[in-house]
C-alpha beads as a LAMMPS data file, in Angstrom:
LAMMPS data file: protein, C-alpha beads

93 atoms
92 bonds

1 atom types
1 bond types

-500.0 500.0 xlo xhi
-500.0 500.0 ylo yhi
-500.0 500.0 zlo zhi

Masses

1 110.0

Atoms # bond

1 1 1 450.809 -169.164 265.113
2 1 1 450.984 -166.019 267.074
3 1 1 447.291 -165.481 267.058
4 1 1 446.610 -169.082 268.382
5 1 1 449.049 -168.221 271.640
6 1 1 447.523 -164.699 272.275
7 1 1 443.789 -166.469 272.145
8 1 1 445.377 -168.809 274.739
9 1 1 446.976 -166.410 276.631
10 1 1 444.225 -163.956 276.671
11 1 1 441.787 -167.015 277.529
12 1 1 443.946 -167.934 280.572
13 1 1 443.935 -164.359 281.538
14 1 1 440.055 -163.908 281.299
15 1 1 439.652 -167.432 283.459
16 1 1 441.672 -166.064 286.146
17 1 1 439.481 -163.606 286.534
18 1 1 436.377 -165.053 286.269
19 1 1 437.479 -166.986 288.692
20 1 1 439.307 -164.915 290.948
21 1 1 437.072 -161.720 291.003
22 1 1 434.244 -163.049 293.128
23 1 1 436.928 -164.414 295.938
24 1 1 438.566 -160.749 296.125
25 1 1 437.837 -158.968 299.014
26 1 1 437.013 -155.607 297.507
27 1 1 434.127 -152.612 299.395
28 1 1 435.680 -152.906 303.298
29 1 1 437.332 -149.930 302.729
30 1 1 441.069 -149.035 301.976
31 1 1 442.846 -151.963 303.616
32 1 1 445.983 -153.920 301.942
33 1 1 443.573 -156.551 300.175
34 1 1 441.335 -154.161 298.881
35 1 1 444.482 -152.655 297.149
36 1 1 445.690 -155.579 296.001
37 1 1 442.826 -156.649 294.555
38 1 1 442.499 -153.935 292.421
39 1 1 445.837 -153.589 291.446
40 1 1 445.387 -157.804 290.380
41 1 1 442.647 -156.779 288.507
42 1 1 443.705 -153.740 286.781
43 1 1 447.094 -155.748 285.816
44 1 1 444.801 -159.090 284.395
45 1 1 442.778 -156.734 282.444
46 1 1 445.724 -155.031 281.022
47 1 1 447.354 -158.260 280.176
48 1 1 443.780 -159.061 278.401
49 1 1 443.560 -156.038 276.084
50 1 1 447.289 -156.678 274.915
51 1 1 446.418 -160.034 273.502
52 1 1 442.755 -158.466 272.147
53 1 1 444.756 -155.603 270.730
54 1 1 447.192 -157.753 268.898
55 1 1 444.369 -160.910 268.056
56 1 1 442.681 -157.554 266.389
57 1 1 445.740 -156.744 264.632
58 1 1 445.539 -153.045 265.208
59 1 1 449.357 -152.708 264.695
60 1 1 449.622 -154.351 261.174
61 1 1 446.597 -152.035 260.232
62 1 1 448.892 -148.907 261.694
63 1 1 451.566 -149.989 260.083
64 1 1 450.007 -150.000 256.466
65 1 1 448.630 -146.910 257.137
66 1 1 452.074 -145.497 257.487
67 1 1 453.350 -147.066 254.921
68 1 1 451.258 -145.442 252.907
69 1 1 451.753 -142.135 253.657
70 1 1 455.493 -142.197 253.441
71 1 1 455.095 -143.912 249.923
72 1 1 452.427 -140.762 249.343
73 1 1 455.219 -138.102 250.661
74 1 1 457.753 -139.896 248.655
75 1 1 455.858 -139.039 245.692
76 1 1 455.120 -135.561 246.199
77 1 1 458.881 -134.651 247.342
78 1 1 460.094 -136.426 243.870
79 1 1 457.093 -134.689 241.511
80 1 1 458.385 -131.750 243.427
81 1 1 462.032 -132.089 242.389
82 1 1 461.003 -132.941 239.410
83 1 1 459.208 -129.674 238.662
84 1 1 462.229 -127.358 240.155
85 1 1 465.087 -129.663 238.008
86 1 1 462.669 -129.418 234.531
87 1 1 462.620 -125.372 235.049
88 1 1 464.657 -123.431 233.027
89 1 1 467.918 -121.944 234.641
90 1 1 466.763 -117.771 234.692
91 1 1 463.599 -118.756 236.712
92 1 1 465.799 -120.887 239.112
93 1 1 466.171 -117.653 241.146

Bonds

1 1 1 2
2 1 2 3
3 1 3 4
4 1 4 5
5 1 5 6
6 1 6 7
7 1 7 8
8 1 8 9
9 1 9 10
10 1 10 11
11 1 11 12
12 1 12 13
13 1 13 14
14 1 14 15
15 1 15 16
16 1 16 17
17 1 17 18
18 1 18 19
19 1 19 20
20 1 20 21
21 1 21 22
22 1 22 23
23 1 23 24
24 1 24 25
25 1 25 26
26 1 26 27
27 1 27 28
28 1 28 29
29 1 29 30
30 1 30 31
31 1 31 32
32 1 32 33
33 1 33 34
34 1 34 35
35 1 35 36
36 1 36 37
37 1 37 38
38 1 38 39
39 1 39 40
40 1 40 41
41 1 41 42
42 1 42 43
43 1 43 44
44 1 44 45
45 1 45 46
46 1 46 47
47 1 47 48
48 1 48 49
49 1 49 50
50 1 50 51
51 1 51 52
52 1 52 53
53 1 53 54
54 1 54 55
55 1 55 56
56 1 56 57
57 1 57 58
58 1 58 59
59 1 59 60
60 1 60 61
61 1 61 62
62 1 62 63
63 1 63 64
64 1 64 65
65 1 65 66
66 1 66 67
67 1 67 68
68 1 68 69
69 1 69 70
70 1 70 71
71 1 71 72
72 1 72 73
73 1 73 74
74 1 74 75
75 1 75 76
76 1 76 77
77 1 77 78
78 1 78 79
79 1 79 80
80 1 80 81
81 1 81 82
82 1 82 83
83 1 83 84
84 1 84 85
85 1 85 86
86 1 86 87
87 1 87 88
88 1 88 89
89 1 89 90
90 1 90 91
91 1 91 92
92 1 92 93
């Protein structure tokens, strides 16, 4: 469900630029519109690689990454305590 609104949200996005870039009045220097436009662009393009970046699903990817490792570190800490509790008490210290 999520996917289907970001493809529609990042579709709108990419339409309003397609359509709006060639009416912006950008190259007659640095004048108000020229600003604008670029700041209207910048801000469309950002809204566009939020919905790619989340259509991609680069954060459930991180996530299960992490996941991992802490499962991995878990491990090692409790094979580690392991080893010290299993030792016998005159090599404790």
């Amino acid at each position: 469900m999520k996917e289907w609104k970001s493809v529609a949200y990042m579709s709108l996005a990419l339409g309003m630029l397609i359509y709006a870039v060639p009416r912006i009045e950008i190259g007659q220097g640095f004048t108000l519109p020229t600003v604008f436009g670029i700041v209207w662009i910048g801000f469309a393009l950002l809204v566009v690689a939020a919905h790619l970046h989340r259509i991609l699903g680069v954060d459930e990817e991180t996530k299960k990454e992490m996941a991992r490792v802490r499962k991995f570190g878990r491990r090692r800490r409790e094979q580690w305590l392991n080893a010290k509790l299993r030792m016998p008490e005159t090599k404790r210290h």
